[in-house]
C-alpha positions in Angstrom: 9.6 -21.6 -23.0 5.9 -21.8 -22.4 3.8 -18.5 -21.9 4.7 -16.9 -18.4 1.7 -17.1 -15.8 2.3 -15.7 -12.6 0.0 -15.4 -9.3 -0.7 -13.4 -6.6 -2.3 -15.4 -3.8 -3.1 -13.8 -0.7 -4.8 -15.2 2.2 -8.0 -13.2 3.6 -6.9 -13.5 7.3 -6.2 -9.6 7.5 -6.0 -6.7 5.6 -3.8 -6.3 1.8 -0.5 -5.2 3.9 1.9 -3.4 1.9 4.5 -6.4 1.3 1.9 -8.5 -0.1 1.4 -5.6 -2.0 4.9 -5.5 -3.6 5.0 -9.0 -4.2 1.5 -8.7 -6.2 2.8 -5.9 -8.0 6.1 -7.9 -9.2 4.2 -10.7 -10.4 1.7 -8.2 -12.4 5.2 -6.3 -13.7 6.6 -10.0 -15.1 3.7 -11.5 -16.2 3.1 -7.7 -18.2 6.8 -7.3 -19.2 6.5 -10.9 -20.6 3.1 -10.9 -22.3 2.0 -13.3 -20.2 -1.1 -14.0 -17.9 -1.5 -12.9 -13.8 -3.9 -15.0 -11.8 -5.7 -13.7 -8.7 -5.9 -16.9 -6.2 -7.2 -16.2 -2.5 -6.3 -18.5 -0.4 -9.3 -19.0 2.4 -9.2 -22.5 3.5 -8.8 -21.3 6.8 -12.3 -21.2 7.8 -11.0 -20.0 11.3 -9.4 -16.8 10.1 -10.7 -16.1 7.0 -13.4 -13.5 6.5 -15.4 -11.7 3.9 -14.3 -8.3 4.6 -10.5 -9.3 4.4 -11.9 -10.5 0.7 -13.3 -7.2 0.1 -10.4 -5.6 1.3 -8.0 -7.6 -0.6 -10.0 -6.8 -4.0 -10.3 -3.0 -3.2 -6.8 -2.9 -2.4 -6.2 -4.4 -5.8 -8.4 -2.5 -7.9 -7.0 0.9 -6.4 -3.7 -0.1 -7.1 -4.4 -1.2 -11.0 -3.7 -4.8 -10.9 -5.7 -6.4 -12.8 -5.6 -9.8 -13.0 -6.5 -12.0 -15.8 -7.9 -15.1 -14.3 -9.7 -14.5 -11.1 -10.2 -14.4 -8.3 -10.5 -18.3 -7.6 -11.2 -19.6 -4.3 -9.8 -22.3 -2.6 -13.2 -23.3 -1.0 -14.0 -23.8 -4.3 -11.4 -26.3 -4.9 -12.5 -28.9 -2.4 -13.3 -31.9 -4.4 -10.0 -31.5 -6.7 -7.8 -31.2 -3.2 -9.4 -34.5 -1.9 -8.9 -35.9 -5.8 -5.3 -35.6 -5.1 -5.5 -36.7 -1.5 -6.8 -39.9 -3.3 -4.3 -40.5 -5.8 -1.2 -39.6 -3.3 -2.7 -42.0 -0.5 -3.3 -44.5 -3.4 0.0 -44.4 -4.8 1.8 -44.7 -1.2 3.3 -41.3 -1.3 1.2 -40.7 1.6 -0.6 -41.5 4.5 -3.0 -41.2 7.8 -1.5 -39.9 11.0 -3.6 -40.9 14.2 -1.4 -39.3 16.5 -2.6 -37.1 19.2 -1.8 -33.2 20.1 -0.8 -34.8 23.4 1.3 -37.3 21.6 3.3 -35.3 19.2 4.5 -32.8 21.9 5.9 -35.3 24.0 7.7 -36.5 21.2 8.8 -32.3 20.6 9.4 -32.6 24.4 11.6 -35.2 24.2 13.5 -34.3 21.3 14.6 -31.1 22.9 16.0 -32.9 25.7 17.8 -34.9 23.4 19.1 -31.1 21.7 17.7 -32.8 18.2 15.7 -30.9 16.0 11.9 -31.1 17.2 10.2 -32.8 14.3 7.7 -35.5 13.8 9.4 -39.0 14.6 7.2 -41.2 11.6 5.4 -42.6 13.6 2.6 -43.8 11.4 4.5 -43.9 8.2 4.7 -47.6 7.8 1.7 -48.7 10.3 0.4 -51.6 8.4 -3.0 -50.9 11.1 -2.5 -47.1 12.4 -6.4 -46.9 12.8 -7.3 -45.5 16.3 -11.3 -45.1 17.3 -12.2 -41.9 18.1 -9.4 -40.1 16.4 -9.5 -37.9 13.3 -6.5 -39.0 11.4 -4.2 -36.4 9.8 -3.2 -37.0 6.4 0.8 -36.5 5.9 3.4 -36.6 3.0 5.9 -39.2 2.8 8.6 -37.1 2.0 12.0 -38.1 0.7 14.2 -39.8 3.3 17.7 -39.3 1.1 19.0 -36.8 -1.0 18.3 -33.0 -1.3 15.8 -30.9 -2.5 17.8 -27.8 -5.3 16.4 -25.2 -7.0 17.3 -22.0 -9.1 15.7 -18.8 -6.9 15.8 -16.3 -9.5 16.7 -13.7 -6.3 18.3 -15.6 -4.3 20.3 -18.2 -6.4 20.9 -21.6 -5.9 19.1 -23.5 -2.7 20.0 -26.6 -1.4 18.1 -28.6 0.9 18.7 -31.9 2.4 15.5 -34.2 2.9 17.1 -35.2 6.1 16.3 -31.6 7.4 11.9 -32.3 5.9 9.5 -34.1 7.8 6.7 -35.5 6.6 4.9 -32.5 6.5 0.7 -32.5 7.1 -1.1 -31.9 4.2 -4.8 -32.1 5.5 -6.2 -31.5 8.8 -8.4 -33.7 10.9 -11.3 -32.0 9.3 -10.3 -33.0 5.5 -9.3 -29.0 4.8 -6.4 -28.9 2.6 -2.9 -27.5 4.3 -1.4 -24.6 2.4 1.3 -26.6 1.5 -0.4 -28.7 -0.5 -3.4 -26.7 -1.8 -1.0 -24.1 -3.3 1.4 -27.0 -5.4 -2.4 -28.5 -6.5 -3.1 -24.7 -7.6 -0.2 -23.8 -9.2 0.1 -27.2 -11.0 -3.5 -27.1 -12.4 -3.6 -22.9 -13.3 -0.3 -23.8 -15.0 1.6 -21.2 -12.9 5.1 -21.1 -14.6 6.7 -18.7 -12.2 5.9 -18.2 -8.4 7.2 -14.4 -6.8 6.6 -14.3 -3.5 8.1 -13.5 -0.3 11.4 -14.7 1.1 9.5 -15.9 4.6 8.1 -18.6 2.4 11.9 -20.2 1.7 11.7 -22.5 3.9 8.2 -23.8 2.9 9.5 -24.3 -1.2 11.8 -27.2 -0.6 8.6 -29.1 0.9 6.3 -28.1 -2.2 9.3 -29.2 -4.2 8.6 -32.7 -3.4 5.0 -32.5 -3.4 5.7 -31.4 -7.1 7.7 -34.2 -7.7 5.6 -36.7 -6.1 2.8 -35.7 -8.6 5.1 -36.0 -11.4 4.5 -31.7 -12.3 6.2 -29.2 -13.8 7.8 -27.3 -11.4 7.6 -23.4 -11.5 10.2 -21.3 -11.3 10.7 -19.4 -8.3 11.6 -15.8 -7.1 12.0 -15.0 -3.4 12.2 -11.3 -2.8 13.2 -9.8 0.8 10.7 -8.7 3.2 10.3 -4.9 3.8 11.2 -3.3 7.0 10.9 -0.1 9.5 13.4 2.4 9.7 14.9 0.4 13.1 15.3 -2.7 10.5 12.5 -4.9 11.8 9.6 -6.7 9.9 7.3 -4.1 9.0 4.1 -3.7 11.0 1.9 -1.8 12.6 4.2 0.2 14.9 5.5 1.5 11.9 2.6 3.3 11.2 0.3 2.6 8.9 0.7 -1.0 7.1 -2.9 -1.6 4.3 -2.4 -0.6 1.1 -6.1 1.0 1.6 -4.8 2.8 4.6 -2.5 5.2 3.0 -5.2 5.6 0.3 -7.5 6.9 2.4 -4.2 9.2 3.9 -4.1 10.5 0.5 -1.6 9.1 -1.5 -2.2 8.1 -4.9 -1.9 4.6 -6.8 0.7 5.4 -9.1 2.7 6.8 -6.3 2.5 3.8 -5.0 3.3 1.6 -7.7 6.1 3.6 -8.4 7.6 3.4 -4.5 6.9 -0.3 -4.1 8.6 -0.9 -7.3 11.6 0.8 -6.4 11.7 -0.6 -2.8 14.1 -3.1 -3.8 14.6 -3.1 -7.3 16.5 -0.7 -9.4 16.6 0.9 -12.9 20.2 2.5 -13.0 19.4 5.6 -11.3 16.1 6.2 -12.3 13.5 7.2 -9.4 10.3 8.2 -10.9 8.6 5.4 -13.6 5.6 5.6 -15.6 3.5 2.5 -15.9 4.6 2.0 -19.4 8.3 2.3 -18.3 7.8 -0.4 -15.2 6.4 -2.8 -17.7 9.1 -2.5 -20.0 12.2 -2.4 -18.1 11.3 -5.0 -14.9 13.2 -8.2 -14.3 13.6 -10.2 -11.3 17.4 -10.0 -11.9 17.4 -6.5 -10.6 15.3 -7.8 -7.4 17.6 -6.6 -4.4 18.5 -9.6 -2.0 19.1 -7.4 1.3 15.7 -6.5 3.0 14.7 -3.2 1.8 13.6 -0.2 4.1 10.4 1.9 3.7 10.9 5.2 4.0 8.0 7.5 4.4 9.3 10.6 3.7 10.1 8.9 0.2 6.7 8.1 -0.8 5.6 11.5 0.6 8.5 13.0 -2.3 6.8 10.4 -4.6 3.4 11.1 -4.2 3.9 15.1 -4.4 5.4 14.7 -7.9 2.3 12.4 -9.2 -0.1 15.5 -7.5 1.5 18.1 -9.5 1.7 15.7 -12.6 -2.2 14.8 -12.0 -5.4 16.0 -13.9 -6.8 19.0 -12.8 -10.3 17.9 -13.1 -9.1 13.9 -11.2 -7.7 16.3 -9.0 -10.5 18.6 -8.4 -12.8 15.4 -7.4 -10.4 13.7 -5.2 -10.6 17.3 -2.9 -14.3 17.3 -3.3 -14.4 13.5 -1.7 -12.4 14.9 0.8 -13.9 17.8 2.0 -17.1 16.4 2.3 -15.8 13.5 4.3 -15.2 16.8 6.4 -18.2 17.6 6.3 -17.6 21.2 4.4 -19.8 22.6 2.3 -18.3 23.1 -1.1 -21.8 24.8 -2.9 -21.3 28.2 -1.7 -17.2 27.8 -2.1 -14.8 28.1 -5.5 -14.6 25.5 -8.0 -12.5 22.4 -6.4 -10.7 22.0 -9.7 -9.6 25.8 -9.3 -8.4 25.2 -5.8 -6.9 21.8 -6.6 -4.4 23.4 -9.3 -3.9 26.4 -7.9 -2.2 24.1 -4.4 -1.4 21.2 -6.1 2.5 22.7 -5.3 2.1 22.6 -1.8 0.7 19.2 -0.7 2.5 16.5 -0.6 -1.1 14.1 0.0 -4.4 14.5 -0.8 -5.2 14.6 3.0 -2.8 17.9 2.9 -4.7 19.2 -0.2 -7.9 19.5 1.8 -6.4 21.0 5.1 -4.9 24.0 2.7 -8.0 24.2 0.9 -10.8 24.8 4.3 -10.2 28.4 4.4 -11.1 28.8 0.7 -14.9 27.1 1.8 -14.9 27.9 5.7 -14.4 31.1 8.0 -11.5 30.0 10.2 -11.8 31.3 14.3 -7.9 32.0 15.1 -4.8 33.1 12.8 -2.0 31.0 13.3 -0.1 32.5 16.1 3.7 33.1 14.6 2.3 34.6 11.7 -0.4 37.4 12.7 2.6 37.9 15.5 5.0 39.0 12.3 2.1 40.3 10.2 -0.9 41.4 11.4 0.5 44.4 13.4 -0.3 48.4 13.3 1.9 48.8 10.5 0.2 47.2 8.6 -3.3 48.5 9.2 -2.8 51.5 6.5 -2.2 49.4 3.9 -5.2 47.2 4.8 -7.3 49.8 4.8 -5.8 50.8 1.5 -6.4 47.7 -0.5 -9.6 47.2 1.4 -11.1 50.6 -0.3 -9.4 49.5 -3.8 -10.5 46.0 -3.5 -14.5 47.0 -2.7 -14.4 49.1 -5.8 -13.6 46.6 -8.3 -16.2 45.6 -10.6 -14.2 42.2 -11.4 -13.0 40.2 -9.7 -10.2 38.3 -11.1 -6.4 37.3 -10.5 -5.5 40.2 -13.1 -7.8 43.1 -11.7 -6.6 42.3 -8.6 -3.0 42.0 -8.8 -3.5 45.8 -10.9 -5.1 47.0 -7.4 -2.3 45.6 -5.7 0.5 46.9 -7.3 -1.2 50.4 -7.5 -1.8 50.0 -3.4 2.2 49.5 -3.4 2.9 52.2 -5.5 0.8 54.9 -3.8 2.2 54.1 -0.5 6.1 53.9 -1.6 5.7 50.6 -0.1 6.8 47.0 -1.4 4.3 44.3 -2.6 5.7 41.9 -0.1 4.9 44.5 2.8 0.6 43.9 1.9 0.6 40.3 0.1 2.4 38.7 3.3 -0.7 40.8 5.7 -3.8 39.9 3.4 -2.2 35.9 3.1 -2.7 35.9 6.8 -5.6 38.1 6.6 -7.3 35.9 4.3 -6.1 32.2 5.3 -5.4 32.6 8.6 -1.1 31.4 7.6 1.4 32.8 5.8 2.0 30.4 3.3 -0.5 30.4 -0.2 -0.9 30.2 -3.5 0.0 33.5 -5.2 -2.1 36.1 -3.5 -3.9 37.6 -7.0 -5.0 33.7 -7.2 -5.9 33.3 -3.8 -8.1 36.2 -3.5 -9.9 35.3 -6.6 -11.0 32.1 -4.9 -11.6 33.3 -1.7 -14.2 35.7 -3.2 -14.9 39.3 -2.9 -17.2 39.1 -0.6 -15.4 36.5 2.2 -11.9 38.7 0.9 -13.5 42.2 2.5 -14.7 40.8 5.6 -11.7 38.9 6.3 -9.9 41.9 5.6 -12.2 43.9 8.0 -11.4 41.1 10.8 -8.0 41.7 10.5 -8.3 44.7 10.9 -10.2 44.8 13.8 -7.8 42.2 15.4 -5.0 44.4 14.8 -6.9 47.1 16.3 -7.5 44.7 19.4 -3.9 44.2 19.9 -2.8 48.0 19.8 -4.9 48.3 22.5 -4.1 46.0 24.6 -0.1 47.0 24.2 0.3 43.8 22.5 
């Protein structure tokens, strides 16, 4: 068996949606798992559609996600001459030939056919024109495909396909304006980057039988190929937008991290026993297309949410620490006159499940907040607990340092002075402090809060307690 040389060849029409992402993301896994080579291809001889920032896109989306390729990326539009090279040779050898007919033309053939209740398809027309040539007309160019027999091939998913050629037409393989159809650019690719296996999705099925030929015809190897199932929405249909979020670079900037990622598309249709979470060492070692699931496979948010919480609290502190920084400035928060990021990073890193959540429970740490949240000063900002406050306030103001340790001492000897429970002052000061009742442990959060921000938070709460005795509240 020759070296294994896979591909990933997007086209830049749109953004790097998250099925393309998978598929790119197999190919890497076998080419990796098999010591072999992944080529990055983008397809952009659609001069209609294609655009440079879809490009960009589609190489960001790659880089954050850690596929490197090998080889590439290569261009179609850089492949021009070779494509007409082959036009040549396939034209020359009567295997295929110029189309004149019209748009008008064919759909009154498609019109007619339907009437008829045959499958629309092109009749031939041209096929064997000794004289086709029309003035005025830009002549297609189309394959002369196979009139008997069938096309088969091994899916390495899917199994064995059969195709008959009765159900092909002779399929157009450059436009009007000499541009290359995908069909025939990508068998021209793969054949001269010696692809040996082609992974891609299972909405290209129907195109393989036609490339099949076109293989065939020019006497190549032909690859081996995998079809894996398309990735749905919790109601079953073809992902998409409505789904929510659908770029790869989209739920990066949501804050979810790369090997989370990795790790979800790679289970999300492919299994390892009962294995969930895979380092990259582990995917590279134990993937085969042979465990590819053929049923469509259902993205679940709430799983890559469970995913990407386990890679936060796995994460560098200091990786960590700069991913909050990048965040809270794209909040425009000043971080100078806050704690360190790293601090605050590890001492939350329990309690976000993204990156986006990391920097909404980290604002109070760097920013005064105007309102408590309602259900928790309601259950513990109330006259009760003013004493206490009051208490720790006076204990708190005489400490010389402050630290998780000296602070925790002052609590405890605040509980003990007043018979009281620790619960019955941490819960207060959380809210006091952060405006909720959920933190890191207190000691911790105080020491990044700061001494300073601490007592006047504490004096706020204090005063709003205050406020609500008197109104009866």
């Amino acid at each position: 068996m020759s070296a294994v040389r896979t591909r990933f060849a997007p086209s830049p029409t749109g953004y790097l949606h998250i099925g393309g992402v998978r598929t790119a993301l197999f190919s890497w896994l076998y080419a990796r798992h098999h010591s072999g080579e992944f080529v990055l291809r983008i397809e952009d001889t659609d001069r209609e559609r294609s655009t440079q920032a879809s490009v960009d896109a589609i190489l960001e989306g790659m880089q954050w996600m850690g596929l490197d390729a090998d080889e590439g990326p290569i261009y179609q539009s850089d492949r021009l001459a070779r494509y007409r090279e082959v036009l040549d040779q396939l034209l020359d050898q009567g295997l295929a030939y110029y189309c004149y007919c019209t748009p008008e033309e064919l759909d009154a053939v498609r019109e007619q056919q339907r009437a008829q209740n045959i499958k629309p398809r092109y009749n031939r027309k041209c096929r064997d024109a000794r004289d086709p040539s029309r003035p005025g007309i830009d002549p297609v160019i189309r394959f002369k495909n196979p009139l008997e027999g069938s096309v088969i091939f091994e899916d390495l998913v899917r199994g064995r396909i059969n195709i008959s050629n009765d159900e092909l037409d002779d399929l157009v393989i450059a436009r009007g304006d000499g541009m290359p159809t995908y069909n025939f650019a990508v068998v021209v690719d793969d054949m001269d980057m010696g692809i040996t296996h082609v992974i891609r999705g299972d909405d290209h099925v129907n195109n393989t039988p036609r490339q099949v030929n076109i293989f065939n015809a020019l006497n190549a190897s032909l690859p081996v190929f995998a079809h894996v199932p398309m990735i749905v929405g919790a109601d079953g249909q073809r992902l998409s937008k409505r789904h929510g979020a659908v770029s790869v670079l989209e739920y990066r900037d949501q804050g979810f991290l790369p090997e989370a990622m990795r790790n979800y598309l790679l289970r999300l249709g492919w299994s390892h026993g009962d294995q969930e979470v895979f380092s990259t060492e582990e995917m590279i070692s134990f993937f085969d297309l042979g465990e590819v699931n053929r049923a469509a496979s259902a993205f679940d948010l709430d799983k890559l949410k469970w995913l990407n919480q386990h890679y936060i609290k796995e994460a560098d502190a200091d990786r960590l620490g700069a991913l909050l920084v990048t965040g809270l400035e794209a909040c425009d928060v000043e971080i100078a006159s806050g704690p360190a990021p790293r601090s605050v990073a590890d001492a939350l890193r329990e309690r976000a499940q993204t990156i986006d959540e990391l920097v909404d429970k980290s604002l109070y740490f760097y920013s005064d907040f105007d309102e408590y949240d309602e259900g928790a000063a309601k259950k513990h900002l109330r006259p009760v607990a003013a004493g206490l406050m009051s208490d720790i306030r006076e204990r708190f103001e005489a400490l010389s340092v402050w630290q998780a340790q000296t602070i925790h001492d002052a609590l405890q000897a605040c509980v003990e002075a007043n018979d009281s429970k620790l619960g019955k002052i941490a819960q207060p000061l959380r809210v006091a402090v952060s405006g909720t009742a959920a933190t890191p442990p207190i000691d911790i959060t105080l020491e990044l809060v700061g001494k300073k921000r601490t007592l006047e938070r504490i004096d706020a709460a204090i005063g709003f307690i205050a406020a609500r005795a008197e109104q009866g509240a």
